[in-house]
C-alpha positions in Angstrom: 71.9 125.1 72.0 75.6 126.0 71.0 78.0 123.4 72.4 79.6 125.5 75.2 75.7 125.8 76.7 75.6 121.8 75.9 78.8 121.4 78.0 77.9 123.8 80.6 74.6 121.7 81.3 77.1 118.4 81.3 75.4 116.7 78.3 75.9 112.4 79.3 75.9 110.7 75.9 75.5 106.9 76.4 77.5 104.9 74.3 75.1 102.4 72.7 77.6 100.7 70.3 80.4 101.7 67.5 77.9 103.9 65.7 75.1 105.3 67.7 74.9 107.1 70.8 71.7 108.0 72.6 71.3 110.7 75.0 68.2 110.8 77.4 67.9 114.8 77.6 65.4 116.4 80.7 64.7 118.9 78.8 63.9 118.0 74.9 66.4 120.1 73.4 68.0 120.2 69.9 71.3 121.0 68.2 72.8 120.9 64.7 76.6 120.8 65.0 79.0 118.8 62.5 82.8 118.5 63.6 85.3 116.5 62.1 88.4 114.8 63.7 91.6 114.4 62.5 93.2 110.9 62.1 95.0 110.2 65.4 97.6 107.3 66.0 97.7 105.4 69.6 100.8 105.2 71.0 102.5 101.9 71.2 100.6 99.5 73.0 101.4 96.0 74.0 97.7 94.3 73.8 96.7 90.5 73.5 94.0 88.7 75.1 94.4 86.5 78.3 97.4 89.5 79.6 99.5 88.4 76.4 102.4 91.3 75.2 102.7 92.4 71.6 102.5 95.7 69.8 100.5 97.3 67.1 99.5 100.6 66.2 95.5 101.8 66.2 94.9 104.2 63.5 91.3 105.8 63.3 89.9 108.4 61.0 86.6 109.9 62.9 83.4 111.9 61.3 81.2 112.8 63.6 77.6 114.4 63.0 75.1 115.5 66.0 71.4 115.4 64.2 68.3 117.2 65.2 65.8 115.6 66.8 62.0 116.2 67.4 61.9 114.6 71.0 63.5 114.3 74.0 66.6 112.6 72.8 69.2 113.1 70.4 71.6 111.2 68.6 74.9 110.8 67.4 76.4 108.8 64.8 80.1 108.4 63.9 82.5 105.7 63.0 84.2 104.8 65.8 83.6 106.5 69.5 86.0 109.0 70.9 86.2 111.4 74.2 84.7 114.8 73.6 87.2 117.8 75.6 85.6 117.5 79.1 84.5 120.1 80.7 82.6 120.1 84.7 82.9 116.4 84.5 82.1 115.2 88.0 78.4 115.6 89.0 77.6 117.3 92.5 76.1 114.3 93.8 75.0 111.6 95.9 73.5 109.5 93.1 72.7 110.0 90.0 72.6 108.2 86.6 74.5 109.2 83.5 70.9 109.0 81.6 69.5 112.1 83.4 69.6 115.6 84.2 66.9 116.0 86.9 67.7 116.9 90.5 66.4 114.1 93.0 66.4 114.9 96.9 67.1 111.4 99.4 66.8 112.6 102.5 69.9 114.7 103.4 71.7 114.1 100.1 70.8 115.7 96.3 71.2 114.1 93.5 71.8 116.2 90.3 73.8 116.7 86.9 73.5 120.2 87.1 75.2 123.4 85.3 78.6 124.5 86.8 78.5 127.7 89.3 81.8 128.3 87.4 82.0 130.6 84.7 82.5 128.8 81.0 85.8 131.1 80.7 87.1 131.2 84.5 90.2 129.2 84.7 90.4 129.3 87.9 88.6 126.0 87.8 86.2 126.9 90.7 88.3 129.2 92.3 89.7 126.8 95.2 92.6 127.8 97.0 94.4 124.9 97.9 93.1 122.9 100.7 96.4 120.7 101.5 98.2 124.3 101.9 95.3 125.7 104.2 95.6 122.4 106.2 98.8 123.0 107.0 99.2 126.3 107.7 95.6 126.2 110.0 95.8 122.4 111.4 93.5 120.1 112.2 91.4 120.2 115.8 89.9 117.0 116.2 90.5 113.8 118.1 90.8 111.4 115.1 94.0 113.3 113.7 96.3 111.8 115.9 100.1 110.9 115.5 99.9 108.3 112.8 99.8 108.2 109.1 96.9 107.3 106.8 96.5 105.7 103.6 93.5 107.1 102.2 92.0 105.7 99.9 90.7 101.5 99.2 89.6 100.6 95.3 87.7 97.6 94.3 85.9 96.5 90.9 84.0 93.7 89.9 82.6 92.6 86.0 80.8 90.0 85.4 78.5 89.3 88.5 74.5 89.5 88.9 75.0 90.8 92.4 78.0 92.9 91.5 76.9 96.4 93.6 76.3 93.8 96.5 79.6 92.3 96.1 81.4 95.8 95.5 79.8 97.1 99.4 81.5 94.1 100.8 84.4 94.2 99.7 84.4 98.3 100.5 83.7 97.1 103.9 86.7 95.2 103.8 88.7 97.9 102.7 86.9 100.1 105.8 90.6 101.0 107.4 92.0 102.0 104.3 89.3 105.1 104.3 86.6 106.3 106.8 85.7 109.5 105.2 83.5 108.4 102.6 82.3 105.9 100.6 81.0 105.3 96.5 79.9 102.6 94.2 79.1 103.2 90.6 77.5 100.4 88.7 76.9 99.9 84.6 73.7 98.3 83.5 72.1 98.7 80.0 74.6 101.2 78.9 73.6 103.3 81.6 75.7 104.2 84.8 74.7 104.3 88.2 76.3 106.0 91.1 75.9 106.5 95.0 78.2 108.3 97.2 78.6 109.3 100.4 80.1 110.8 103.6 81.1 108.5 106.1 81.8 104.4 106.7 80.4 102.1 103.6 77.7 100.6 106.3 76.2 104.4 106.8 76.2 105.2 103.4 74.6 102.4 101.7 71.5 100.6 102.8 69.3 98.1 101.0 67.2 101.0 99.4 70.5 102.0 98.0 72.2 99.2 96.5 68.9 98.6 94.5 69.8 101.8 93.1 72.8 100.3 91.8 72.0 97.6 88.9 74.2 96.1 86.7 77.0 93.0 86.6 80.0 95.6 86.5 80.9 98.0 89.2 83.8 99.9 90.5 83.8 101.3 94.0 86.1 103.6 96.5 86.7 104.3 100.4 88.6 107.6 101.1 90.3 109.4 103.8 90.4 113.3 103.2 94.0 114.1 103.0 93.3 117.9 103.0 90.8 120.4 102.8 86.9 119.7 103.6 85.4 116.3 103.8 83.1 117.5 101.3 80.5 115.0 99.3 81.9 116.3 95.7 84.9 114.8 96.2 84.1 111.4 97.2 84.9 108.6 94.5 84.4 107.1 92.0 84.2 110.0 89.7 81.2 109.9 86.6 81.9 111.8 83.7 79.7 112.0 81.1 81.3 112.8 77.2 80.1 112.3 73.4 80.4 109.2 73.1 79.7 107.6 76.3 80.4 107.6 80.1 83.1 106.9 82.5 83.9 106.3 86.2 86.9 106.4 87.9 88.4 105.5 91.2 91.8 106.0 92.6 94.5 105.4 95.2 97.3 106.9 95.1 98.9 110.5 94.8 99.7 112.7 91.3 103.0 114.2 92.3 102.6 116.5 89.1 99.1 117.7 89.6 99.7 121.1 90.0 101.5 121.8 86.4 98.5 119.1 84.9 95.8 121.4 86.3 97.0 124.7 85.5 98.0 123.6 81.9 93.9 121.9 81.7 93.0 125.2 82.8 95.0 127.2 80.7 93.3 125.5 77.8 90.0 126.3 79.2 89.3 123.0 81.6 87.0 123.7 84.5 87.5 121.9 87.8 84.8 120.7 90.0 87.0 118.9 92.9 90.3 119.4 94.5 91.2 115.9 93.7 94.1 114.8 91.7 91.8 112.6 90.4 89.8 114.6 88.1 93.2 115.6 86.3 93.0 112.0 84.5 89.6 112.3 83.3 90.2 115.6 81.9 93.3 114.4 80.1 91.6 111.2 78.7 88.7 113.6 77.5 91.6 115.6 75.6 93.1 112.6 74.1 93.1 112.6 70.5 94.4 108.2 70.8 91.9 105.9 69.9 89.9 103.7 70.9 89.2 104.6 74.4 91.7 102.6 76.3 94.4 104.2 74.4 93.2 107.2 75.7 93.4 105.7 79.1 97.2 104.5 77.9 97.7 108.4 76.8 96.5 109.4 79.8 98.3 107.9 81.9 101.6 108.6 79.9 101.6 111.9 81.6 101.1 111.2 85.1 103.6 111.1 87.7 103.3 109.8 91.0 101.4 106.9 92.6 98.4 105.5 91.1 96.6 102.4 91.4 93.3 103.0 89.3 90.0 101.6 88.0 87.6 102.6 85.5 83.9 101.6 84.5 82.9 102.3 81.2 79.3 101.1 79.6 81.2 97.6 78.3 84.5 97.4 80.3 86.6 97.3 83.2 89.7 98.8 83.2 92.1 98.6 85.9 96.1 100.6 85.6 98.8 100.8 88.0 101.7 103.0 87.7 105.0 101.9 86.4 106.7 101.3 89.8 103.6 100.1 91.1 103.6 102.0 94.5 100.4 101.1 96.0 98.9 97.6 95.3 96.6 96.2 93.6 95.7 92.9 93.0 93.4 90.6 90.7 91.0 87.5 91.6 88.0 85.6 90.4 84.8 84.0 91.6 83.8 80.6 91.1 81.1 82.1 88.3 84.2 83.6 86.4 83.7 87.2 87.0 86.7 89.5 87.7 87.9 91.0 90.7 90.1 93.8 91.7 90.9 95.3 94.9 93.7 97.1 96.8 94.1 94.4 99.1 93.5 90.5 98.8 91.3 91.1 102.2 88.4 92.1 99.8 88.8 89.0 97.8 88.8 87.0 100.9 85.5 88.5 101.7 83.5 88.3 98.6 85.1 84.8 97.8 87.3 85.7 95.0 90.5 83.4 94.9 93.1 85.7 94.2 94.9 85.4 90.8 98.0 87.7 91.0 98.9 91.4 90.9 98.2 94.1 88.4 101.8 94.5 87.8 103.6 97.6 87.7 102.6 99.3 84.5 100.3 97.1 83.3 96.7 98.0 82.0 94.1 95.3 82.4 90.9 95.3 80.6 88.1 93.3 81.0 85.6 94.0 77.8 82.3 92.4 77.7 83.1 90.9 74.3 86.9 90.0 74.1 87.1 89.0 77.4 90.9 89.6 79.6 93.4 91.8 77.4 97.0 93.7 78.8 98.2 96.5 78.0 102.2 97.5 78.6 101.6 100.9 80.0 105.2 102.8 80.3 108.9 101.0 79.7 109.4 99.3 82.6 110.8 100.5 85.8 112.0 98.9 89.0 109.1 98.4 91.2 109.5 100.4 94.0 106.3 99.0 96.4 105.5 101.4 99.4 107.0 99.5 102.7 104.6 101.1 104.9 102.0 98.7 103.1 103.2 95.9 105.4 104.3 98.0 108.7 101.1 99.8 109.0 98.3 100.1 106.2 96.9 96.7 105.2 95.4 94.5 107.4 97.4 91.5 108.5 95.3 88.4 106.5 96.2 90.4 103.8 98.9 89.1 100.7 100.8 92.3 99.8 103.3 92.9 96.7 103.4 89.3 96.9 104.3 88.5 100.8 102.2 88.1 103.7 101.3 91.1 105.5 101.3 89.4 109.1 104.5 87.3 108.4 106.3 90.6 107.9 104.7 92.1 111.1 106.0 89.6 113.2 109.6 89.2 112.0 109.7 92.8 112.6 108.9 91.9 116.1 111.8 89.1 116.1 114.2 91.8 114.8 112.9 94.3 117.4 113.9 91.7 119.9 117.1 90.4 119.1 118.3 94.2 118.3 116.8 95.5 121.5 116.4 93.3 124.4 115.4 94.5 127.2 114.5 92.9 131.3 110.3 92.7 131.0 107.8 91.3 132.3 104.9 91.7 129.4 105.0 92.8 126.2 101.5 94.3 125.2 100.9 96.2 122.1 99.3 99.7 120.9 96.1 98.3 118.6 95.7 97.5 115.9 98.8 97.7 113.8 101.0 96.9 116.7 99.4 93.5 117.6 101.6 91.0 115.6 104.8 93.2 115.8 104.2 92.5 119.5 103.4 88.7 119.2 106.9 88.3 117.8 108.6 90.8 120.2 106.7 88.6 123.0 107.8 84.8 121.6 111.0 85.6 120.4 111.9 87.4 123.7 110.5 84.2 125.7 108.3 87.0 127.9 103.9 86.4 128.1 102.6 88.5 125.5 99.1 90.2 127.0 96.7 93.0 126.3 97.5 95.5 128.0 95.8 98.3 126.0 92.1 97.8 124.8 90.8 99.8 121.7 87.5 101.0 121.1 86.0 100.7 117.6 83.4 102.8 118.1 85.0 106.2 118.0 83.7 108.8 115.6 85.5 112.2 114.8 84.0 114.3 117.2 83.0 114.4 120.4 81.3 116.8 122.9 84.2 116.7 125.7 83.3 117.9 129.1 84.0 121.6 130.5 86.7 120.4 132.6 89.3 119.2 130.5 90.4 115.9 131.0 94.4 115.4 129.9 94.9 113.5 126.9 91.4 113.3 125.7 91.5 112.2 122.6 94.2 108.9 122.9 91.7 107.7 126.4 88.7 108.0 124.0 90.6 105.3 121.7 92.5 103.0 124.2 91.8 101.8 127.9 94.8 100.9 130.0 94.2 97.6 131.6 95.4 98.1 135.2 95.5 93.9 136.4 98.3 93.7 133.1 100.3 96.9 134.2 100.6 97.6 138.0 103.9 96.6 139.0 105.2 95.6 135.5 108.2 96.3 133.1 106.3 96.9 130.6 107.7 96.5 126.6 105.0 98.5 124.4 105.0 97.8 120.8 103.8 100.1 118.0 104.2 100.6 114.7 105.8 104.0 114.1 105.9 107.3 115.5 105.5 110.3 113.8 105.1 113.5 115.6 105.9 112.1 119.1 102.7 113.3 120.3 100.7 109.7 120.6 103.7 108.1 121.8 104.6 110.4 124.3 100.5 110.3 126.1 100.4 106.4 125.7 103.6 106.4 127.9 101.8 108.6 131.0 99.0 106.5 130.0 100.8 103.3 130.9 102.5 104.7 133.5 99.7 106.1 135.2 97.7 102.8 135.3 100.5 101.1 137.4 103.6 100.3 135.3 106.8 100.5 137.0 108.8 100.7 133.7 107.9 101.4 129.8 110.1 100.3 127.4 108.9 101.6 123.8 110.0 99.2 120.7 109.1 100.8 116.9 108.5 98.0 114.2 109.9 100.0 111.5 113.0 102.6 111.5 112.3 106.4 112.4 110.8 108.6 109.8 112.8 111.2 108.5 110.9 112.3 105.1 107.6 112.7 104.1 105.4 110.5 101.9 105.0 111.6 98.4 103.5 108.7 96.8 99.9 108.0 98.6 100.1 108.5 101.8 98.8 111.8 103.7 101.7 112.5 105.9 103.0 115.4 108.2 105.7 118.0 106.3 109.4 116.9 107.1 109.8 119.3 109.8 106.8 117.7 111.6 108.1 114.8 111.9 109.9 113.8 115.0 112.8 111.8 113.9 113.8 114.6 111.2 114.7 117.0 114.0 115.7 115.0 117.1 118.1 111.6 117.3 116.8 108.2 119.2 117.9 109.3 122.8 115.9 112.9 122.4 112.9 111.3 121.2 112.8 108.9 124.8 113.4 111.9 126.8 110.6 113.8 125.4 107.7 110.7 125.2 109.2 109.8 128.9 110.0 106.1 128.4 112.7 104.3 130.2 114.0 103.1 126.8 113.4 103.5 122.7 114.2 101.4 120.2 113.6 101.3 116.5 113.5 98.9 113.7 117.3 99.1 112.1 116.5 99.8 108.6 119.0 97.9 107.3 118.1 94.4 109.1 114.6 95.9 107.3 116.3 95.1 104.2 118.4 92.0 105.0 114.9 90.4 105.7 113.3 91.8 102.6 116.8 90.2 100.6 116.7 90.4 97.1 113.3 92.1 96.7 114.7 94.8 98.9 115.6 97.3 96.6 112.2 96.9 94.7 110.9 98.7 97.8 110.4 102.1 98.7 111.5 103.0 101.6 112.4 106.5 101.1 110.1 108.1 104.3 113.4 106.5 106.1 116.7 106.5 103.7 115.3 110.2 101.8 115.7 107.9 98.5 112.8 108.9 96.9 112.2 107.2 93.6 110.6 110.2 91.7 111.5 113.9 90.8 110.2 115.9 93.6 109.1 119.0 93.0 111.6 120.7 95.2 113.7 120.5 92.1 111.5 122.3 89.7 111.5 125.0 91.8 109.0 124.1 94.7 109.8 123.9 98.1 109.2 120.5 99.9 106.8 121.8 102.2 104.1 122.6 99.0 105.2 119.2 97.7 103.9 117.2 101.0 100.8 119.5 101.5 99.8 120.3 97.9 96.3 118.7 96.8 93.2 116.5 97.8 94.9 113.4 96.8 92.6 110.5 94.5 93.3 107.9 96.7 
């Protein structure tokens, strides 16, 4: 077997310690291959135990030597592991186990490391067009793409716990509005690593047949939205790749904002894709790294990326968690009672799972949790001004949630205090549009002095489709999701209170909605300023000229959603009541200040920026 047909059948070599690797083959096969490394250097990394700073150099000089073996596994020995070039890393797969290469069938899902359809030579990396530019230019027809934004992606990992797979579908479920799409836990036990995935909410993909799948005290785990192309079961998280020395999992949120130029170079050099996920871009360029050990690789890695990325990795002996240097999406750190670490996007998940929560991974910072040296930091990049997504407290993250540091529902309802002292208005109720609205509202309601009531009902049990009747009824989709309740609306001057509008399309049915069901007066107030930019950074968002505010002013907007009045959060009182932390926020969807190159100015136009790739997270 020469080592492009060893590749080609994604050969998983479990890392069994510093100088043996074992690797449970399907098929007893042999090969007689000898490489030598060069001596590499890892670039500058701050490391101490217990998040300490300093700085030292790793230098490593590697011989490796793959033996022949008479049975059905075979073994490598070498001085000190290292990442072989990875090629079809990420398994088409449900579940599946780093230890084998047989297909298993579980009802509707297969299980399988399996050859690539993709030829060894094709860079074309699977020959995908690109989904976020066929989303735009076909659109999306179903009732669940409404006029809102979505965050797409949750990450949580856990090391250290009996129960950690167990632990790791709570705390997903937790994380259930930050992704709906699909669902995956990957767990390490006994140098092996475990993995389930699936389409749709973490409750429908994982059952108690499931999680027994998943052994092990360390896990990582990930809910996604799809923020272009098909919902598709390959490119659900956390990602396994199996290499020379060992295994790896990864999960992320966030968004690569240089993906394209990282994926054609891999390719150029012969890297296959599997996935349109920005995602598998950092496992291919950890694979490549010639830093040692493996978290300089990670540190390598890394090093190249720009964008958004809030990221954790599962290796045989570690936890590793990185967020990127102006720390754009959160993440945040806790621990059980029985001492094992927790991470998650949101300190909702720690709540759950009874983690007390310790602080956040700070911008730039590498954690790593290692079986046998315990808590170490890494300084990832120099450091940058934080610049923490806003939108994180108007809209994404639930309200019992600590974000970047501040509480999630104080913010919600000062916006509403603003809202009212900026934009009075004669009412008799304010109500709100669920969920994200609700405490926006509250504040509108008690600093205004008016009865705050619910006016609009939502229903949680909405799916994506739905069989709608042959005589259409008007505004389908937004009845489907809220109920008008007539007893709070007829005869009222009604203040409605959401948390942004995008497209105007939403905004402009809930209005006739309200109306319809008896109000004598709608009065719309926006808890956060209008959105003139797309999202860059995270966040799966409409192009520029989609949104609403970029191509009409304030009084246009009212006349087409048909209220009696519109008012918006002023985004500089936004700032005044963020103070000092205020410019450590990015707010660039409203001011167009946009912390990173975009790649409009390497020659790109905006609209391939906004729409260009799956993103990880």
């Amino acid at each position: 077997m020469n080592l492009a047909a060893a590749m080609a059948a994604q050969v998983s070599w479990l890392h069994r310690g510093p100088a043996n690797v074992t690797h449970q083959q399907h098929n007893a096969k042999t090969m007689d291959l000898s490489r030598s490394l060069s001596r590499g250097t890892a670039s500058s990394l701050a490391f101490s135990k217990n998040t300490g700073w300093g700085c030292r150099p790793v230098h490593t000089s590697l011989q490796v030597l793959f033996t022949r073996g008479s049975s059905s596994s075979s073994r490598l020995s070498c001085t000190t592991p290292v990442l072989a070039e990875l090629r079809n890393p990420i398994p088409d797969a449900s579940e599946s186990s780093t230890s084998v290469e047989h297909v298993e069938e579980d009802g509707d899902h297969v299980m399988a490391w399996k050859p690539s359809s993709t030829a060894w030579g094709d860079s074309a990396g699977g020959g995908e067009n690109n989904p976020m530019l066929e989303r735009l230019n076909t659109g999306v027809n179903n009732h669940n793409e409404g006029d809102m934004w979505r965050e797409e992606c949750g990450v949580v990992g856990i090391f250290g716990d009996p129960e950690a797979s167990r632990l790791c579908y709570l705390a997903l479920h937790a994380l259930q509005h930050r992704g709906q799409e699909g669902a995956g836990i990957v767990t390490s036990n006994n140098g092996t690593l475990h993995t389930v995935t699936g389409m749709g909410l973490v409750s429908e993909v994982f059952d108690q047949s499931k999680l027994a799948k998943l052994p092990g005290s360390a896990t990582i785990g990930h809910v996604r939205y799809a923020t272009a192309g098909a919902s598709v079961l390959k490119n659900v998280q956390p990602f396994v790749a199996g290499y020379r020395f060992g295994s790896v999992a990864v999960a992320h949120n966030g968004n690569l904002v240089n993906y394209s130029k990282l994926r054609a170079d891999l390719e150029d050099n012969g890297s296959i894709f599997n996935t349109s996920s920005d995602t598998e871009v950092v496992l291919h360029l950890i694979a490549i790294s010639k830093k040692r050990p493996f978290v300089a690789r990670i540190v390598d890695a890394c090093e190249q990326l720009e964008g958004a990325y809030s990221l954790v990795f599962l290796t045989e002996d570690k936890l590793v968690a990185v967020r990127d240097p102006f720390g754009f999406r959160p993440l945040v750190m806790g621990r059980r009672r029985n001492g094992a670490y927790v991470f998650a996007s949101e300190t909702c998940a720690l709540d759950l799972i009874e983690a007390t929560y310790e602080r956040e991974v700070q911008p730039g910072e590498v954690v790593v949790i290692d079986k046998n040296d315990g808590e170490s930091s890494l300084c990832l990049l120099p450091h940058q001004q934080r610049k923490a997504c806003i939108f994180e407290h108007i809209y994404f993250a639930l309200p019992n949630s600590i974000i970047f540091g501040r509480s999630v529902y104080q913010s919600r309802y000062e916006y509403g205090q603003i809202l009212a002292a900026e934009a009075p208005v004669e009412c008799d109720v304010v109500i709100a549009v669920p969920d994200s609205g609700v405490v926006a509202a509250l504040g509108y309601a008690a600093k205004a002095n008016v009865p705050f009531q619910q006016g609009l009902i939502r229903s949680h049990y909405v799916g994506r489709t739905f069989i709608e009747p042959s005589q259409k009824i008007r505004d389908f989709g937004v009845k489907l999701k809220l109920a008008p309740v007539g007893h709070v609306l007829k005869g009222k001057r009604v203040v409605v209170v959401d948390d942004s509008i995008v497209r105007g399309t939403t905004s402009t049915k809930i209005v006739r909605l309200l109306k319809e069901a008896g109000a004598t007066e709608v009065h719309m107030r926006i808890a956060s300023p209008p959105i003139t930019g797309s999202c860059y950074y995270g966040v799966d968002t409409p192009s520029t000229e989609e949104l609403i505010s970029h191509r009409m002013s304030v009084e246009e907007i009212r006349k087409v959603i048909d209220a009696d009045s519109l008012a918006f959060l002023p985004l500089e009182r936004l700032r005044g009541m963020l103070e000092d932390e205020a410019p450590t926020f990015c707010d660039a969807c409203f001011s167009g200040d946009y912390p990173l190159e975009l790649m409009e100015q390497r020659g790109l136009t905006m609209a391939s920026t906004s729409v260009m790739i799956q993103t990880g997270g």
